[in-house]
Structures are given as structure tokens and as C-alpha cells.
Steps between C-alpha positions, in 0.01 A plus 500: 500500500446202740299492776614376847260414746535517815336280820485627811332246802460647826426238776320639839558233773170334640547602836500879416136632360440341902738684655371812339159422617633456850641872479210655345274328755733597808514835321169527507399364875777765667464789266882498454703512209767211397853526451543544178863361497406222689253403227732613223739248692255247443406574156826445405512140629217431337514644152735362259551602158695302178524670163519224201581562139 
């Protein structure tokens, strides 16, 4: 039996691991909590995923 690999690359956009610190810190300074679908909004711009063979 043959083996089939399979590649996955996941790009995270430069701009996001700074937007997350921006929540965490607001987060942080007002004691609230953040929207979570806001940031899943967000996550989703800046995630993207491509399967090679």
C-alpha cells in the first residue's frame, strides 16, 4: 500500500498576533471580556488554510 502525504500550511496574517495583544491588553486595563464573535470575525480574516497533496 502507498502512502499519500499530505501538506497542510496555515498562514496567520502579520497584523493579527497585534491585534490580539491589543484585546488582551484592553481586556486587561477594563476588566471586561471581548466579543468573542467579533474576534472569531477577525480570526477568520486572518487565518487561511491550503491543503496540498
Amino acid at each position: 500500500m502507498a502512502r499519500q502525504v499530505i501538506v497542510i500550511k496555515l498562514r496567520v496574517a502579520w497584523w493579527f498576533r497585534w491585534y490580539l495583544f491589543g484585546v488582551l491588553t484592553m481586556a486587561q486595563l477594563t476588566g471586561l471580556q471581548p466579543d468573542p464573535q467579533r474576534v472569531g470575525r477577525w480570526l477568520a480574516r486572518a487565518v487561511s488554510i491550503k491543503v496540498l497533496r
